[in-house]
C-alpha positions in Angstrom: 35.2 -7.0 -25.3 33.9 -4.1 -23.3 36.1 -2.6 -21.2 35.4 -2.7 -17.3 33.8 0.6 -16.2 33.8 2.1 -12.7 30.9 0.8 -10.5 30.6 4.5 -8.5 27.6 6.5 -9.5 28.5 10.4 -9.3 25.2 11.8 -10.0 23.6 12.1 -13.7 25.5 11.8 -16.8 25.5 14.6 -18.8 24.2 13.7 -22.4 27.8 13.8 -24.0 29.5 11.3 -21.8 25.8 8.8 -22.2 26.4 9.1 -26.3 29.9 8.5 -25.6 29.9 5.4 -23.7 26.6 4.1 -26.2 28.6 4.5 -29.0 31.3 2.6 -27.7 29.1 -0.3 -26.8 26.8 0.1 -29.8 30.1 -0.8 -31.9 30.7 -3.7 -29.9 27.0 -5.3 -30.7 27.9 -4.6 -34.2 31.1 -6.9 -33.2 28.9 -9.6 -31.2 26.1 -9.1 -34.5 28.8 -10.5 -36.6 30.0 -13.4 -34.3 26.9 -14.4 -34.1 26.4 -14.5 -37.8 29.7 -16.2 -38.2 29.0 -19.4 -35.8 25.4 -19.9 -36.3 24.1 -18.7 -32.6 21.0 -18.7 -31.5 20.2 -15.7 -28.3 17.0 -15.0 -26.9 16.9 -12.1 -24.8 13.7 -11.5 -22.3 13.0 -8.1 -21.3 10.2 -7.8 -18.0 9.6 -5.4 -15.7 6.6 -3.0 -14.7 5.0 -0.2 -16.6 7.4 2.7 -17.2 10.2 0.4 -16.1 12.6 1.3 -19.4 12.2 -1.7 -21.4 11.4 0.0 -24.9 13.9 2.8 -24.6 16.6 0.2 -24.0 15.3 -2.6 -26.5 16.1 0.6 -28.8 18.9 1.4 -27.8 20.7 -2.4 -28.5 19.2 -1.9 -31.4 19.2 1.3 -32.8 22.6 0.5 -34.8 22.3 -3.2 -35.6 20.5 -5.2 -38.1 17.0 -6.4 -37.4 17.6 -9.5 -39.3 19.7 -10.5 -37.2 18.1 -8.2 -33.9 14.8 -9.6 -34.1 12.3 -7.6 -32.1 9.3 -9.7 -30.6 6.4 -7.6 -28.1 3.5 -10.2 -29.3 -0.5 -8.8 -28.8 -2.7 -10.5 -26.8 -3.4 -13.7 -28.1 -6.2 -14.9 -30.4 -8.9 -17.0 -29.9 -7.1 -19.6 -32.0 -3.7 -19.1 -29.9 -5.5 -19.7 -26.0 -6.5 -22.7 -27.5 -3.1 -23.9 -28.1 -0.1 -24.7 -25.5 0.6 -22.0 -23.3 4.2 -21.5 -24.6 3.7 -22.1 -28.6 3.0 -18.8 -29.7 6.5 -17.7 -28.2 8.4 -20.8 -29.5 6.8 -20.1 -33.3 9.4 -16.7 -32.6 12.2 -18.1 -31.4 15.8 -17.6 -33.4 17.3 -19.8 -35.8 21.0 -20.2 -36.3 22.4 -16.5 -36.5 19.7 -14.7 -34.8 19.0 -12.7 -31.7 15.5 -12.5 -30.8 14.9 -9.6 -28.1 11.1 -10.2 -26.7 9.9 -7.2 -25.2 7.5 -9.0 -22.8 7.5 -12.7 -22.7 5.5 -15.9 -21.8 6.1 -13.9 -18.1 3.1 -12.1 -18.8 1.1 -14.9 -17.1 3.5 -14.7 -14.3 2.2 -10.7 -14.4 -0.4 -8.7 -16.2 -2.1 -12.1 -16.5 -2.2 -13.3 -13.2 -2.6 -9.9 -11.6 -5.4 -8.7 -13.7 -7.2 -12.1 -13.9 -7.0 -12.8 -17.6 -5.7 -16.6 -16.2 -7.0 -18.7 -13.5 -4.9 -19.3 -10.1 -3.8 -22.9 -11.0 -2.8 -22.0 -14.5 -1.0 -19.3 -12.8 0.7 -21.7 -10.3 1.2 -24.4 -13.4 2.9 -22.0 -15.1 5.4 -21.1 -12.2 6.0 -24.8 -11.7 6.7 -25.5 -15.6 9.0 -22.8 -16.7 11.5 -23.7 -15.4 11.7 -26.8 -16.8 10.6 -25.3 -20.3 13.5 -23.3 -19.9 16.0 -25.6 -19.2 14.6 -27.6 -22.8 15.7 -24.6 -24.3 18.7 -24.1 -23.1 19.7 -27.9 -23.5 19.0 -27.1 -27.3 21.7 -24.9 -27.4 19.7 -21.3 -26.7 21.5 -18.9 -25.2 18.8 -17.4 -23.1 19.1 -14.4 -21.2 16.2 -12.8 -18.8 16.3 -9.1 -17.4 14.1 -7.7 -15.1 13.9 -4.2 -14.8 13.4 -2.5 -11.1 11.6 1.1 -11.2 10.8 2.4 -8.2 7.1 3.1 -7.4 7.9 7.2 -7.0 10.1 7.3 -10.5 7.2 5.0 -12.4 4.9 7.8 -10.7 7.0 10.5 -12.4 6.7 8.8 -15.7 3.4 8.2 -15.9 2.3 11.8 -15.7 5.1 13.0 -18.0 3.7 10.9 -20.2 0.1 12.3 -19.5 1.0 15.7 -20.0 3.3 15.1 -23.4 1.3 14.2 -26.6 4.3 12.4 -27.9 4.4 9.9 -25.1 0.4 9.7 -24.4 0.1 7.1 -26.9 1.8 4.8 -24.3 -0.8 5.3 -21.7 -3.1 2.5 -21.5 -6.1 1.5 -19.4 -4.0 -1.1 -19.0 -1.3 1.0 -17.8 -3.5 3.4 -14.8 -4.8 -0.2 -14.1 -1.6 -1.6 -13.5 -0.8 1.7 -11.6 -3.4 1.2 -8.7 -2.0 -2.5 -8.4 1.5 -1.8 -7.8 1.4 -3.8 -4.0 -0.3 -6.9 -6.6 2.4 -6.8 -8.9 4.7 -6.5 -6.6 3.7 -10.0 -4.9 3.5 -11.7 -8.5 7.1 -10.3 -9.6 8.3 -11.9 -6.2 6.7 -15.5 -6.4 7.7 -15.6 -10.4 11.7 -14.7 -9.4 11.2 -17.0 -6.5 10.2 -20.0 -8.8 11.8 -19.2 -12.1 15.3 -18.2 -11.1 17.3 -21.2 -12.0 21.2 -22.0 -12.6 20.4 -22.2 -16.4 17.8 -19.1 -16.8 18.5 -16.8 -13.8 17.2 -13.7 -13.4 19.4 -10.2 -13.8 17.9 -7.6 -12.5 18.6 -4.0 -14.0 17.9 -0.9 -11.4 16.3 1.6 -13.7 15.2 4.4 -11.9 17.9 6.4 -14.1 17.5 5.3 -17.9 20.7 6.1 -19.1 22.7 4.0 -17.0 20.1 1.4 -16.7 20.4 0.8 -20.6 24.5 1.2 -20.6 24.6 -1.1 -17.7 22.4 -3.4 -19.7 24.3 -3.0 -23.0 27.2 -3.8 -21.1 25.8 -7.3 -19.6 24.5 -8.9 -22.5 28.0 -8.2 -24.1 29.7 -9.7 -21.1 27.3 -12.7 -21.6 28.2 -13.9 -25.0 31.8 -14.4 -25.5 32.6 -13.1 -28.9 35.6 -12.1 -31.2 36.6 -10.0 -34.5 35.5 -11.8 -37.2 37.8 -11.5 -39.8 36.1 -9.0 -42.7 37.2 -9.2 -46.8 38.5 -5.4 -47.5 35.5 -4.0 -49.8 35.9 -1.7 -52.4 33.4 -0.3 -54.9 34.3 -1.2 -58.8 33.6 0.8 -61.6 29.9 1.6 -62.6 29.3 0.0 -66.4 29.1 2.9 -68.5 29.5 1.0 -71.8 25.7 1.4 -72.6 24.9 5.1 -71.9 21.5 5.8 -70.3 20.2 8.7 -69.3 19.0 7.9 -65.4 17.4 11.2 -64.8 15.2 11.8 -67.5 12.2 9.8 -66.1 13.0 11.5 -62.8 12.1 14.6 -64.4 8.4 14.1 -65.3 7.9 12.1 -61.5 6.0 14.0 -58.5 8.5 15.3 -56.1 7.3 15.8 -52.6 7.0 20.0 -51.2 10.5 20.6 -50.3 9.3 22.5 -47.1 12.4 21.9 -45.4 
């Protein structure tokens, strides 16, 4: 288990001590990957949260040293035509984990709680129907056996300022500017109200919200990291020693002489 760290914040950390302490809990997932392997689980993990807000960078960072067969990543497109036709919540169920999965969705059926409602791509009473279902949705999953886990992460409206023109001026990060995104920008009082009526009605004793403060990323995603640990109780699972044998030489090949009429790549580096 992950080992209680102090609660004071002493201005930034440095890079070092960040990779440090993500190492340390990047070895634990590994731990919890295995455990939940070993006894079948099934974890869904909800990300939400604004524009900017972190959810990507730390989606990445719990996974960055796992396997995505296990670490399933979900951030689903709007839907089709065929999808809106269906029920609301059966485009997200078709990706939820069977027995030895995480699934991590990087926006959830909370979108009509938030872009959807907000920007008018649903109607006030399926906005309000919504509100009034999920909860009981959520408690069919959980009565199933899903451990189901929702974060919300809290930027503040100066650092999501900050970020979006960062991401204006770099043309590594301008693909992540959307129309969407200045949109959602000029609306920040709207989405405000919407993210306070959907933890209002959606925060339940078997789903509750956990909110992340993530003005600073690097604690917002150890902090994180730390949490969903602390959530699933998980041990060692006991691993057979592995050692390589001996390659079978007893019919002798020559490997690289096809490798020497192939096309190589420019070595420019």
């Amino acid at each position: 288990m992950v080992e209680k760290k102090s609660t004071e914040n002493e201005g930034k950390l440095s890079n070092k001590q960040y990779m440090k302490e993500l190492r340390q809990l990047q070895a634990e997932l590994c731990k919890l990957q295995s455990w939940v392997k070993y006894k079948g689980l099934r974890v869904i993990v909800v990300f939400e949260g604004r524009d900017a807000a972190g959810k990507g960078g730390t989606i990445r960072a719990i996974t960055e040293r796992v396997s995505p067969r296990v670490f399933r990543v979900q951030a689903l497109p709007a839907p089709s035509d065929r999808q809106k036709s269906q029920m609301f919540f059966q485009r997200y169920m078709e990706r939820f984990p069977s027995g030895g999965e995480i699934v991590i969705f990087d926006r959830s059926w909370y979108n009509r709680a938030g872009v959807e409602f907000v920007m008018g791509f649903c109607t006030k009473e399926q906005h309000q129907t919504f509100l009034a279902q999920c909860p009981q949705v959520e408690k069919y999953i959980v009565d199933a056996g899903v451990i189901l886990i929702k974060y919300w992460l809290e930027v503040g409206a100066d650092e999501q300022e900050r970020r979006f023109k960062a991401r204006i001026k770099d043309p590594l990060r301008q693909w992540k500017l959307s129309p969407m995104d200045i949109e959602s920008f000029r609306r920040w009082n709207d989405y405000s109200k919407a993210r306070d009526a959907m933890l209002k009605a959606t925060d339940s004793k078997h789903a509750p919200w956990f909110v992340i403060r993530s003005d600073d990323k690097k604690r917002a995603r150890l902090n994180c990291i730390a949490h969903l640990l602390s959530m699933i109780p998980y041990e060692k699972v006991p691993q057979k020693k592995v050692t390589l044998p001996r390659r079978d030489n007893r019919k002798r090949y020559d490997d690289q002489a096809m490798m020497k009429k192939v096309n190589y790549i420019p070595e420019v580096y």
